[in-house]
mmCIF entry with sequence, helices, sheets and N, C-alpha, C, O atoms, coordinates in Angstrom:
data_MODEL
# 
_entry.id   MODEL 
# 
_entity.id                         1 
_entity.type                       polymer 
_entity.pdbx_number_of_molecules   1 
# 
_entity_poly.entity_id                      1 
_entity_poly.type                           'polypeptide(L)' 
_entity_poly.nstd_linkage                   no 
_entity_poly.nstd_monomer                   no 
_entity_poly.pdbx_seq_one_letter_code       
;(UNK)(UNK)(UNK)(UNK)(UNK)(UNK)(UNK)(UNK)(UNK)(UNK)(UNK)(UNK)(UNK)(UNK)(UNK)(UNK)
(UNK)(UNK)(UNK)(UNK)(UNK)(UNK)(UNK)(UNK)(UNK)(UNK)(UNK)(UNK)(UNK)(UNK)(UNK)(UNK)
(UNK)(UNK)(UNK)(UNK)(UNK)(UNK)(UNK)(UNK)(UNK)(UNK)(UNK)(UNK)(UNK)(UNK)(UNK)(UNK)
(UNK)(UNK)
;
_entity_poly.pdbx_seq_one_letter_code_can   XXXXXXXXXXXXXXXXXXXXXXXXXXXXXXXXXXXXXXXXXXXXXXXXXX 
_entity_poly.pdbx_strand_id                 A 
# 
loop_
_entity_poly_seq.entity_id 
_entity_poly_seq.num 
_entity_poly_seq.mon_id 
_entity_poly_seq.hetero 
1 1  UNK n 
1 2  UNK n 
1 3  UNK n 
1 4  UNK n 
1 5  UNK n 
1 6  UNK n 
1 7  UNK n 
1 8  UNK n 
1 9  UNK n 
1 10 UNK n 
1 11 UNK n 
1 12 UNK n 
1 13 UNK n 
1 14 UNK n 
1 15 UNK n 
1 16 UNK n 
1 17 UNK n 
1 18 UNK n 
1 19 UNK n 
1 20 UNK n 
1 21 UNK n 
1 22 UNK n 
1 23 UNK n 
1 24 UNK n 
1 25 UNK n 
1 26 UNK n 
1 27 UNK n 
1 28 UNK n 
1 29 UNK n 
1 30 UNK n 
1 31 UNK n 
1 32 UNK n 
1 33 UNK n 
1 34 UNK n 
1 35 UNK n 
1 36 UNK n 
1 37 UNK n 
1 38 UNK n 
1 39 UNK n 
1 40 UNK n 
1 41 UNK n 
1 42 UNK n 
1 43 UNK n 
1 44 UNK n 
1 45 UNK n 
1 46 UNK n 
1 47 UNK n 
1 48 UNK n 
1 49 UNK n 
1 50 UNK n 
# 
_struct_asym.id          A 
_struct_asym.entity_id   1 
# 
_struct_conf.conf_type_id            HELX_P 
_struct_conf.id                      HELX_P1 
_struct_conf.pdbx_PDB_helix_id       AA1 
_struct_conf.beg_label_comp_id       UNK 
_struct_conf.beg_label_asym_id       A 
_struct_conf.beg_label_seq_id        15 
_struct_conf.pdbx_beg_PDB_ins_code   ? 
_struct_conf.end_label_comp_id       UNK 
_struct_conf.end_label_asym_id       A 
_struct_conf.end_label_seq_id        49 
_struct_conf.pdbx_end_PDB_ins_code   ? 
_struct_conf.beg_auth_comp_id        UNK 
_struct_conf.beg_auth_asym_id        A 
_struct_conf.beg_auth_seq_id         15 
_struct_conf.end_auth_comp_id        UNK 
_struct_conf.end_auth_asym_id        A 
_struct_conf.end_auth_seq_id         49 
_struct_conf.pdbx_PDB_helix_class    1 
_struct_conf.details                 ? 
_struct_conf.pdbx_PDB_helix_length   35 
# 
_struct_conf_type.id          HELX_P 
_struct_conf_type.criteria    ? 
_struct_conf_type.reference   ? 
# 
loop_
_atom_site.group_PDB 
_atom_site.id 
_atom_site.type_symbol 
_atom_site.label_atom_id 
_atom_site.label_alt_id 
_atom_site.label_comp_id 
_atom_site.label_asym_id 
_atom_site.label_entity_id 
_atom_site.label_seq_id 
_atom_site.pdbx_PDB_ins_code 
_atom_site.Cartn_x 
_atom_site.Cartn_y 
_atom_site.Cartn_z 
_atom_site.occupancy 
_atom_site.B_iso_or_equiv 
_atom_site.pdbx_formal_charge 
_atom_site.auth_seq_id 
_atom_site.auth_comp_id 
_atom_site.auth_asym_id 
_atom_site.auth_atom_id 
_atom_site.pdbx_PDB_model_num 
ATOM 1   N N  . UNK A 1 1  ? 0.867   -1.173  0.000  1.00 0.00 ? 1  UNK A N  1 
ATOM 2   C CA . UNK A 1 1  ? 0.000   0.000   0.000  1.00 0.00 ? 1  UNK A CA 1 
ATOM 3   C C  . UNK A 1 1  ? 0.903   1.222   0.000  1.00 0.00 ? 1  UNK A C  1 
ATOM 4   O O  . UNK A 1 1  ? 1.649   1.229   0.979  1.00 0.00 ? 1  UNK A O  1 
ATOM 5   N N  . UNK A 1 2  ? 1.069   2.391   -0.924 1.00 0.00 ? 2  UNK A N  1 
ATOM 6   C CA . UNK A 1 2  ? 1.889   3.585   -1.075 1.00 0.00 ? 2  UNK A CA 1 
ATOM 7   C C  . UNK A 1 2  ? 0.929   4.336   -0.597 1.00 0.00 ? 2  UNK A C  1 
ATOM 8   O O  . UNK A 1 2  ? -0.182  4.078   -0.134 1.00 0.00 ? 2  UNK A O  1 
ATOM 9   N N  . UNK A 1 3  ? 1.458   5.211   -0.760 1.00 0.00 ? 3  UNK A N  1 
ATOM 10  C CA . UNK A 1 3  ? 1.502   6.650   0.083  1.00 0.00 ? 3  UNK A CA 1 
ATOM 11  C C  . UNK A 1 3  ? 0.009   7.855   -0.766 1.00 0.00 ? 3  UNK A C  1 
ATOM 12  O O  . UNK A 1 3  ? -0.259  9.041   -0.571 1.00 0.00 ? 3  UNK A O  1 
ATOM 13  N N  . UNK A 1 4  ? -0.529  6.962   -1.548 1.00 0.00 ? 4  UNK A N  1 
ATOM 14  C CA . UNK A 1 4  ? -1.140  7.641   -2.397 1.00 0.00 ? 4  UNK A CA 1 
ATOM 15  C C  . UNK A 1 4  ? -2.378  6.776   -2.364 1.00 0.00 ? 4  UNK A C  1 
ATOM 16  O O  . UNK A 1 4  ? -3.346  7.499   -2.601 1.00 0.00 ? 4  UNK A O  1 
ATOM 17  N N  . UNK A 1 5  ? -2.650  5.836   -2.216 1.00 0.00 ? 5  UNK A N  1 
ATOM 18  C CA . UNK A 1 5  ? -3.131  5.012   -1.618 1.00 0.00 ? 5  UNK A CA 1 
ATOM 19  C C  . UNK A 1 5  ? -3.833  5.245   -0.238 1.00 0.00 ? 5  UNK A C  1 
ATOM 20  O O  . UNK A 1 5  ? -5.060  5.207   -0.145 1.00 0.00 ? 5  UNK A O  1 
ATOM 21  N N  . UNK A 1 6  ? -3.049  5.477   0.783  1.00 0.00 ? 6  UNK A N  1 
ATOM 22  C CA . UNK A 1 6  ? -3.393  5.527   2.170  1.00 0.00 ? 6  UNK A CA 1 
ATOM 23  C C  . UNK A 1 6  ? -3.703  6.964   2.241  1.00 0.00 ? 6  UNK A C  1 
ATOM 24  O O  . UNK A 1 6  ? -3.668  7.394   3.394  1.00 0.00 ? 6  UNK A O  1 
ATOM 25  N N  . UNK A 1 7  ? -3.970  7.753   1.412  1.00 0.00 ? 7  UNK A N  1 
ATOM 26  C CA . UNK A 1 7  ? -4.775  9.428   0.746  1.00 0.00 ? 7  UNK A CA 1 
ATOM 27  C C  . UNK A 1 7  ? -6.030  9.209   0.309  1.00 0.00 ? 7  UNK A C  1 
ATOM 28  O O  . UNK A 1 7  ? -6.976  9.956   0.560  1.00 0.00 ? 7  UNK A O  1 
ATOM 29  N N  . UNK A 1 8  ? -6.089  8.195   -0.350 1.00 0.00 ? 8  UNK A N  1 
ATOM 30  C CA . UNK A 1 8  ? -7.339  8.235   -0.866 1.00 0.00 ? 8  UNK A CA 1 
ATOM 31  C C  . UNK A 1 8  ? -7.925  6.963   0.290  1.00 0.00 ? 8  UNK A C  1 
ATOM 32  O O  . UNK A 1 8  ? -9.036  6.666   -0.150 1.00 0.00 ? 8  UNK A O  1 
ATOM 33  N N  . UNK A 1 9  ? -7.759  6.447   1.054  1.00 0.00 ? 9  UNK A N  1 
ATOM 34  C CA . UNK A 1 9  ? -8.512  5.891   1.706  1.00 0.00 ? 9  UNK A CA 1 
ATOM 35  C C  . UNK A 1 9  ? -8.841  6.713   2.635  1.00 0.00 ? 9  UNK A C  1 
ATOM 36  O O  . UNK A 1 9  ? -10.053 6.640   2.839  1.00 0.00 ? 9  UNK A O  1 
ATOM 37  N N  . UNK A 1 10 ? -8.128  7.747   3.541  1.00 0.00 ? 10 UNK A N  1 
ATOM 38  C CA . UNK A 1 10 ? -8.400  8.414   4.287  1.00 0.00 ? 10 UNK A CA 1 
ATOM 39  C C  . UNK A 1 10 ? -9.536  9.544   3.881  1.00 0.00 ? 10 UNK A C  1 
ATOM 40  O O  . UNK A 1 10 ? -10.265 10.029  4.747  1.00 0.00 ? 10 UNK A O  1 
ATOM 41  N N  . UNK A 1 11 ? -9.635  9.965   2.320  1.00 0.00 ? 11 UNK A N  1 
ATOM 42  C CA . UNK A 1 11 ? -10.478 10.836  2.340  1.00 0.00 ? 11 UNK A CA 1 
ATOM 43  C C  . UNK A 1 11 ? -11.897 10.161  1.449  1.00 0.00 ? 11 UNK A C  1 
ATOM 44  O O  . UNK A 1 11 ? -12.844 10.740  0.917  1.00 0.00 ? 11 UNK A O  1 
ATOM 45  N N  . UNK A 1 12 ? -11.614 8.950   1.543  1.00 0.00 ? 12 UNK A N  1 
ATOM 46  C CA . UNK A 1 12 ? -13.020 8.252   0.439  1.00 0.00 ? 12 UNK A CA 1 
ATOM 47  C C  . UNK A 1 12 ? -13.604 7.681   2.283  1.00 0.00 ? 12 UNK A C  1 
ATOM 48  O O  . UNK A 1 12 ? -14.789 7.617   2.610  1.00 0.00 ? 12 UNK A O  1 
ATOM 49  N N  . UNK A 1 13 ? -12.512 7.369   3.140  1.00 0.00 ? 13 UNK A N  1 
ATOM 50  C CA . UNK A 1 13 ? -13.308 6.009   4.241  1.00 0.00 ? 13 UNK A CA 1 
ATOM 51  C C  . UNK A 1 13 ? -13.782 6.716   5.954  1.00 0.00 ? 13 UNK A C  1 
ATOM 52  O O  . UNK A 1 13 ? -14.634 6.612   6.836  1.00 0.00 ? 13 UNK A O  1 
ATOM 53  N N  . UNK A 1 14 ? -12.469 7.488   5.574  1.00 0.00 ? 14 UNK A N  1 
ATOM 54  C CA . UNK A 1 14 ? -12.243 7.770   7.538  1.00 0.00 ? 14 UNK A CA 1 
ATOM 55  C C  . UNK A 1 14 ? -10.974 7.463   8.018  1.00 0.00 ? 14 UNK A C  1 
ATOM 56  O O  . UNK A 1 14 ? -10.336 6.419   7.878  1.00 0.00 ? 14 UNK A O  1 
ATOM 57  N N  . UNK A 1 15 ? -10.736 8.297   8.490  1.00 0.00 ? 15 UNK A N  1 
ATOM 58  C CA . UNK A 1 15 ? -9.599  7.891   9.399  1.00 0.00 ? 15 UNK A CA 1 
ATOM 59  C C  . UNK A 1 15 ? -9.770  6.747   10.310 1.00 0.00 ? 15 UNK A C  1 
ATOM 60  O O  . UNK A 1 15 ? -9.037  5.838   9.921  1.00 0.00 ? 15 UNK A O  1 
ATOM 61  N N  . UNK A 1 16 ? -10.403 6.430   11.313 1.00 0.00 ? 16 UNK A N  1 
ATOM 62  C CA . UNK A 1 16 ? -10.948 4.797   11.699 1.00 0.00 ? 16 UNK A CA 1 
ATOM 63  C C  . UNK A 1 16 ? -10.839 3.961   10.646 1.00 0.00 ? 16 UNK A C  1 
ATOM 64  O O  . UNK A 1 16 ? -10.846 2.797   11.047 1.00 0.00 ? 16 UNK A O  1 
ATOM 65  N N  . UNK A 1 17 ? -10.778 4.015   9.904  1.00 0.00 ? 17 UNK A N  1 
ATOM 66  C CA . UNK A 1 17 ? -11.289 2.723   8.786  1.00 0.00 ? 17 UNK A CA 1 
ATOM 67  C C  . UNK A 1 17 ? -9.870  2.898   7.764  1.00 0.00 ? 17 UNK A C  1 
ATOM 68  O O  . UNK A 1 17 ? -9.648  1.997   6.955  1.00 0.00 ? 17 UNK A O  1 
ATOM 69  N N  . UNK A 1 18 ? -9.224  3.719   7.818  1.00 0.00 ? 18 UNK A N  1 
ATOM 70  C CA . UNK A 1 18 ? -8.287  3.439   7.079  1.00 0.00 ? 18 UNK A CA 1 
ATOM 71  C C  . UNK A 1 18 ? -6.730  3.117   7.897  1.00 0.00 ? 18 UNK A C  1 
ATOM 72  O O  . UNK A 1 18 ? -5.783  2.502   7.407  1.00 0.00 ? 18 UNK A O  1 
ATOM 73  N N  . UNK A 1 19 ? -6.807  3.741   9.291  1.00 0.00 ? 19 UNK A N  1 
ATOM 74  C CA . UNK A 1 19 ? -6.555  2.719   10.344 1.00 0.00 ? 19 UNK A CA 1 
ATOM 75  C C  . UNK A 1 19 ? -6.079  1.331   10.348 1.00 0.00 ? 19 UNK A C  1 
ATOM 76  O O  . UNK A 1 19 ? -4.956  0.832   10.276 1.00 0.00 ? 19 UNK A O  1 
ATOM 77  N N  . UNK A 1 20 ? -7.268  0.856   10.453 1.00 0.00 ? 20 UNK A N  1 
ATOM 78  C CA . UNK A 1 20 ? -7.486  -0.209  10.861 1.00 0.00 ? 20 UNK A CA 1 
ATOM 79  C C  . UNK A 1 20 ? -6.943  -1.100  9.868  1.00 0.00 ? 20 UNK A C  1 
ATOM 80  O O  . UNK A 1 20 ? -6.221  -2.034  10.214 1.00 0.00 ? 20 UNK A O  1 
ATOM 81  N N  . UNK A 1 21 ? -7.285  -0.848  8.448  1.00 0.00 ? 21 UNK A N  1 
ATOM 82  C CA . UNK A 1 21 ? -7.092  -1.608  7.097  1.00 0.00 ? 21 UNK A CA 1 
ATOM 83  C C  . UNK A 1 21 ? -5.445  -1.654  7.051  1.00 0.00 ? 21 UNK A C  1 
ATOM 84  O O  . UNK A 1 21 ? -4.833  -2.585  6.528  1.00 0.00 ? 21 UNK A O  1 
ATOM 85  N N  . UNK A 1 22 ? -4.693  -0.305  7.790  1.00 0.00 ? 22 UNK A N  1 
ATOM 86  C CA . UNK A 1 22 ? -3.792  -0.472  7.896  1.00 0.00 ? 22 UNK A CA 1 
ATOM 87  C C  . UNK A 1 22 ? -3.235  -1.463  8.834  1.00 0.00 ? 22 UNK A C  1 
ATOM 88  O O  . UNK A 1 22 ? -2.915  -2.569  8.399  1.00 0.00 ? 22 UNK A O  1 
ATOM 89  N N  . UNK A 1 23 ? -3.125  -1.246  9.766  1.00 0.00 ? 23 UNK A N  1 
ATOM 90  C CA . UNK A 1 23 ? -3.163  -2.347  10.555 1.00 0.00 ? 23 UNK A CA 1 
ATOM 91  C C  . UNK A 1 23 ? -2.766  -3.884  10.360 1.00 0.00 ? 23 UNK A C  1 
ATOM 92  O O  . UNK A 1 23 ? -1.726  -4.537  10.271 1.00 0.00 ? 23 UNK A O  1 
ATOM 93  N N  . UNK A 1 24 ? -4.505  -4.178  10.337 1.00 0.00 ? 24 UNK A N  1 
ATOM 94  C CA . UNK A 1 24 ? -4.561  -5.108  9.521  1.00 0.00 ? 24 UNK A CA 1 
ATOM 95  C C  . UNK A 1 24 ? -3.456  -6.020  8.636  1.00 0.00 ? 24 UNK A C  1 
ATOM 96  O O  . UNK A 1 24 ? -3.044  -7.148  8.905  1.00 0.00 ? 24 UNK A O  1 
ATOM 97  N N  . UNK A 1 25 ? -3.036  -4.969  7.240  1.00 0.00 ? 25 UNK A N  1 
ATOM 98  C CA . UNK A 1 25 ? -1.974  -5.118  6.514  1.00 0.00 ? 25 UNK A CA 1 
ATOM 99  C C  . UNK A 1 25 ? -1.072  -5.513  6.854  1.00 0.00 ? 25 UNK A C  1 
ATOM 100 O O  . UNK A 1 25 ? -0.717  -6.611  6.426  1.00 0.00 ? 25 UNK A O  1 
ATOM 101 N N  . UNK A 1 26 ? -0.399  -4.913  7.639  1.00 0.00 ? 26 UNK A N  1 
ATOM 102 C CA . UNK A 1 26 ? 0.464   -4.978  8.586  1.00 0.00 ? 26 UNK A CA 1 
ATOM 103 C C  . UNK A 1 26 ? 0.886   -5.890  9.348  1.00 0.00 ? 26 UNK A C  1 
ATOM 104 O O  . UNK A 1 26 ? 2.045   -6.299  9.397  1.00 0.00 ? 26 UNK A O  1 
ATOM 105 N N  . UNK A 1 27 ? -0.209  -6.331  10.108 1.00 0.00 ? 27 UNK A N  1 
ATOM 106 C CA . UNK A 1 27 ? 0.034   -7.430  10.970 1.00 0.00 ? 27 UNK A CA 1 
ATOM 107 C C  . UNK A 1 27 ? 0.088   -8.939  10.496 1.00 0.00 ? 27 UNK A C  1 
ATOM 108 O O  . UNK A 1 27 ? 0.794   -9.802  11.018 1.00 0.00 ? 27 UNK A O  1 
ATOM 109 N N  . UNK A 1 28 ? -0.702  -9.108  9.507  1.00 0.00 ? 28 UNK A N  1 
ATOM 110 C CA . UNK A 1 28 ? -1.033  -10.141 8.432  1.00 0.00 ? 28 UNK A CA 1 
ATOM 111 C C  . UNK A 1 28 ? 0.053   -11.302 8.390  1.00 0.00 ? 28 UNK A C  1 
ATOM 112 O O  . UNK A 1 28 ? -0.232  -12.497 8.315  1.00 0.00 ? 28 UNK A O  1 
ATOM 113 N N  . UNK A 1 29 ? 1.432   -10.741 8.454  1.00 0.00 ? 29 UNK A N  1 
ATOM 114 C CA . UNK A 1 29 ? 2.080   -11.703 7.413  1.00 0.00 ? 29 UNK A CA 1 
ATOM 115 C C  . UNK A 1 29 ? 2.831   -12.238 9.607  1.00 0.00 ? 29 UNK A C  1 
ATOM 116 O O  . UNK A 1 29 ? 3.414   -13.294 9.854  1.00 0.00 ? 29 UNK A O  1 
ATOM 117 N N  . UNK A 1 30 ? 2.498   -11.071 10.746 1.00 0.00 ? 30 UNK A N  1 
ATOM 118 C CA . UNK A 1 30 ? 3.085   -11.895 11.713 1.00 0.00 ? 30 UNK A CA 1 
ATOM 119 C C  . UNK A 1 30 ? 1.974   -13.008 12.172 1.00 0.00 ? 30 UNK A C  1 
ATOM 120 O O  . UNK A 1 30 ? 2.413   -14.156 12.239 1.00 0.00 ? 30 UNK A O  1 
ATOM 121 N N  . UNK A 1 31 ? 0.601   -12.821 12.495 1.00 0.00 ? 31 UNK A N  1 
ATOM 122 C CA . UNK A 1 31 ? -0.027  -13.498 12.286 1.00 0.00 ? 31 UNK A CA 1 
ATOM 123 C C  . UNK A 1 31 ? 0.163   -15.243 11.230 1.00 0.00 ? 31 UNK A C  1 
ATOM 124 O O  . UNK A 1 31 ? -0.005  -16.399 11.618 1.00 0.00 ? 31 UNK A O  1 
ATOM 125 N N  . UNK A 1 32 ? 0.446   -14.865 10.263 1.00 0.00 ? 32 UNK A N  1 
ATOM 126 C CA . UNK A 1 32 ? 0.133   -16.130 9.666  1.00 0.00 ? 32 UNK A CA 1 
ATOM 127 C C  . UNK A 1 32 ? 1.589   -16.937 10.131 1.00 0.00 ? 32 UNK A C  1 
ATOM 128 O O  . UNK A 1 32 ? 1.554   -18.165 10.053 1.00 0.00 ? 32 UNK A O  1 
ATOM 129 N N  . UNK A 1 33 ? 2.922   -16.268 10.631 1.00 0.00 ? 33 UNK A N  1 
ATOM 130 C CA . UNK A 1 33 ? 3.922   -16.939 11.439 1.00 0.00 ? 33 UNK A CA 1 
ATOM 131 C C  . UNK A 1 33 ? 3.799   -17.213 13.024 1.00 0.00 ? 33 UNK A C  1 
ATOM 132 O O  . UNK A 1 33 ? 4.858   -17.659 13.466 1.00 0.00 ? 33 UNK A O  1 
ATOM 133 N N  . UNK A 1 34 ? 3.015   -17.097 13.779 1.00 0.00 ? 34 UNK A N  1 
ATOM 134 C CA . UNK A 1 34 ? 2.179   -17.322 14.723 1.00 0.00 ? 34 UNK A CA 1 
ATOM 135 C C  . UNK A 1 34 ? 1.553   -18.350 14.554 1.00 0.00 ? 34 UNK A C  1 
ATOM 136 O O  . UNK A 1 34 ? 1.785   -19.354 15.228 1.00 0.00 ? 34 UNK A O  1 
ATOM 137 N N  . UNK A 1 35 ? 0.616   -18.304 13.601 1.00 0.00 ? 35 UNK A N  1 
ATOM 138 C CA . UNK A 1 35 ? -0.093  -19.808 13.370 1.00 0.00 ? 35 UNK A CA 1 
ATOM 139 C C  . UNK A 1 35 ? 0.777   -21.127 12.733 1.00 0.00 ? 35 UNK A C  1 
ATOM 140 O O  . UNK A 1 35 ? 0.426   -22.294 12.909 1.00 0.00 ? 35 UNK A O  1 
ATOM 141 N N  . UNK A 1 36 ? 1.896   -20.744 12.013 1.00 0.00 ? 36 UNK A N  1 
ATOM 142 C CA . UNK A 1 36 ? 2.578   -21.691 11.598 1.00 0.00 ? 36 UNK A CA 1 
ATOM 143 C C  . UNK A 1 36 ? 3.082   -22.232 12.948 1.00 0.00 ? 36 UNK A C  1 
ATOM 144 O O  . UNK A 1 36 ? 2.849   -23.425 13.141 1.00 0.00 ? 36 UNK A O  1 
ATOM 145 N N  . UNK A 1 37 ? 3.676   -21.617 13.830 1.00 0.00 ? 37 UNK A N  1 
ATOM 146 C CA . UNK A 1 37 ? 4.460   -21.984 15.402 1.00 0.00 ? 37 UNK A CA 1 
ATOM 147 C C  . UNK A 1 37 ? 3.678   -22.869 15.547 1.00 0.00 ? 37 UNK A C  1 
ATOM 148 O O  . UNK A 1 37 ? 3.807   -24.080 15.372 1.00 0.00 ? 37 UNK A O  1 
ATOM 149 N N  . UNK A 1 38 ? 2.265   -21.864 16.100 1.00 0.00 ? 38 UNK A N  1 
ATOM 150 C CA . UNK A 1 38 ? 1.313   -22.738 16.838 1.00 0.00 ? 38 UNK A CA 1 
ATOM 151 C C  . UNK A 1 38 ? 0.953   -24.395 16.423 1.00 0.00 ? 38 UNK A C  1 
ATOM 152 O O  . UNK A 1 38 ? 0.555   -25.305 17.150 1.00 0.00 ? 38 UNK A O  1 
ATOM 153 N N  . UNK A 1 39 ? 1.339   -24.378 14.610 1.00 0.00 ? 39 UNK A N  1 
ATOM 154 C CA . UNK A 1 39 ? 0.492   -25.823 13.555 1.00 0.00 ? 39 UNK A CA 1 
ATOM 155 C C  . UNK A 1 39 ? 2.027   -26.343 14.112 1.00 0.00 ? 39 UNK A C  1 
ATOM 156 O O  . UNK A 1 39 ? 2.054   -27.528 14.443 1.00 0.00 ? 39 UNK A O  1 
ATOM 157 N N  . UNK A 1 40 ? 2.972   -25.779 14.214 1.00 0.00 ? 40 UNK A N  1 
ATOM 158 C CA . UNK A 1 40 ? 4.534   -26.903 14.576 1.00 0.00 ? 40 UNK A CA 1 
ATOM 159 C C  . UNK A 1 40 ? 4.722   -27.612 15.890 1.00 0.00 ? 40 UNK A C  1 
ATOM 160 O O  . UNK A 1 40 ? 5.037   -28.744 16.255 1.00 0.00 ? 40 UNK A O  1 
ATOM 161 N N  . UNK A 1 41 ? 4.364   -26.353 16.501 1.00 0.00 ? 41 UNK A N  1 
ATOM 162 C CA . UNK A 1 41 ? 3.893   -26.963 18.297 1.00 0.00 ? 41 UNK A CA 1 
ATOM 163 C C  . UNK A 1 41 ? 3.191   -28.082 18.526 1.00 0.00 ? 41 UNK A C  1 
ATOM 164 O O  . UNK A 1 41 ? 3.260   -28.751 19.558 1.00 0.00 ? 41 UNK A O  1 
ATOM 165 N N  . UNK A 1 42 ? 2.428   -28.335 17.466 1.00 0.00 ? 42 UNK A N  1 
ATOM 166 C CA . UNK A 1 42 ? 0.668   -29.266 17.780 1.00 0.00 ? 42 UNK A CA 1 
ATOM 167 C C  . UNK A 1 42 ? 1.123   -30.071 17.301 1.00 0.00 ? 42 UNK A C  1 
ATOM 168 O O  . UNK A 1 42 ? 0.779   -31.066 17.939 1.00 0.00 ? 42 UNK A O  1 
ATOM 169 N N  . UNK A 1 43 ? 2.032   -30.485 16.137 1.00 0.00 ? 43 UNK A N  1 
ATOM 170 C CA . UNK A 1 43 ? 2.752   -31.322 15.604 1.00 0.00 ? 43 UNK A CA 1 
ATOM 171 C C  . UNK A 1 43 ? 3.771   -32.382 16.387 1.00 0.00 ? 43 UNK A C  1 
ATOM 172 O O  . UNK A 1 43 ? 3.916   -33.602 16.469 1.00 0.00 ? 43 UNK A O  1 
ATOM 173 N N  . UNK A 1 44 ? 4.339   -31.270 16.868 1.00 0.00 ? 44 UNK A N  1 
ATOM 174 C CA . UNK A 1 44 ? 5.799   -31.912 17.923 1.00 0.00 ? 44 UNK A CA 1 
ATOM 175 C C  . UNK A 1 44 ? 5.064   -32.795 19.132 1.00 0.00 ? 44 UNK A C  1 
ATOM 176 O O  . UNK A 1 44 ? 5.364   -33.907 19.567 1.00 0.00 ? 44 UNK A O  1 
ATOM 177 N N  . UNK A 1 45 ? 3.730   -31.667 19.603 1.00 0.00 ? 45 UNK A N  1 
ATOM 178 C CA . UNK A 1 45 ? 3.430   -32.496 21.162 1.00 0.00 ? 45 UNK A CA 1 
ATOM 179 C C  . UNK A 1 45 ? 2.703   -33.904 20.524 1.00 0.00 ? 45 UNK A C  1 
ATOM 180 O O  . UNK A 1 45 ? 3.019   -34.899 21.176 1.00 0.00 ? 45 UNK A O  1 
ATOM 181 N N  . UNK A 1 46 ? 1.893   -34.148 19.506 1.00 0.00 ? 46 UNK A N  1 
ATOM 182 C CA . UNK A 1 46 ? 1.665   -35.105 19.107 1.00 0.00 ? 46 UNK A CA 1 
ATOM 183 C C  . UNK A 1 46 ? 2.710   -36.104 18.776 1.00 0.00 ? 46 UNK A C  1 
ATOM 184 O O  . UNK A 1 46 ? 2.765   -37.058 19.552 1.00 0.00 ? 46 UNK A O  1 
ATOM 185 N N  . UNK A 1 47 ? 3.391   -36.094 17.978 1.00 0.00 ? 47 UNK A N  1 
ATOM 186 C CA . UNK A 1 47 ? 4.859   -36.699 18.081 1.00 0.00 ? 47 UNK A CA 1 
ATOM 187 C C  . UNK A 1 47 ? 5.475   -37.504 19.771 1.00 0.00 ? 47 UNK A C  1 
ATOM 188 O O  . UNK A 1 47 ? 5.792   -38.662 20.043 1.00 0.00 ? 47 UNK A O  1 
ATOM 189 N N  . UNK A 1 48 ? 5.438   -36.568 20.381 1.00 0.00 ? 48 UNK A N  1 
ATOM 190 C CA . UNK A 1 48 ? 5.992   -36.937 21.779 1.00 0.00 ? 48 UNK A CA 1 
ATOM 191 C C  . UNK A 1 48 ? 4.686   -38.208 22.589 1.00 0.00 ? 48 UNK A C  1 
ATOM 192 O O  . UNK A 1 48 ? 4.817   -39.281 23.177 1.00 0.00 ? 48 UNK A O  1 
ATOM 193 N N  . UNK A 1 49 ? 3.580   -37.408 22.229 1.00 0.00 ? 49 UNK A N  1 
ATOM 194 C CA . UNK A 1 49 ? 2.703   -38.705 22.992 1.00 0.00 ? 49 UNK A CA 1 
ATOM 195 C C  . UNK A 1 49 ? 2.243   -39.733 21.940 1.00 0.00 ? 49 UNK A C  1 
ATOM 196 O O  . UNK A 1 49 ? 1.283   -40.488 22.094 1.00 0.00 ? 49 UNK A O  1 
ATOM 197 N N  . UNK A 1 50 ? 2.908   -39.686 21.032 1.00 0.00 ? 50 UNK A N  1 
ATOM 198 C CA . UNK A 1 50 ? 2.563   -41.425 20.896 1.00 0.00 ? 50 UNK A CA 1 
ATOM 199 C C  . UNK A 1 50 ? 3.582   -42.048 20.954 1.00 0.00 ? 50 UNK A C  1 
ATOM 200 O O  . UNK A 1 50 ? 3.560   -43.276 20.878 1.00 0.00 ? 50 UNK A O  1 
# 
């Protein structure tokens, strides 16, 4: 998302809402490495109890 971009969301959405979308964006890619941990974790402890 550029800089021209996050202009026109702010004046088509709101500041709240273009926020957030930011955000969002943002956080996205730690999130989906979070859930990978979490799918490796669930993996390993299964591993160990059988």
């Amino acid at each position: 998302m550029d800089h021209i971009d996050l202009v026109g969301l702010i004046a088509n959405l709101g500041f709240p809402i273009a926020i957030t979308a930011y955000l969002l964006l943002r956080f996205e890619k730690k999130i989906i490495d979070l859930s990978e941990a979490i799918n490796g974790l669930k993996d390993e402890l299964q591993k160990k109890l059988k």
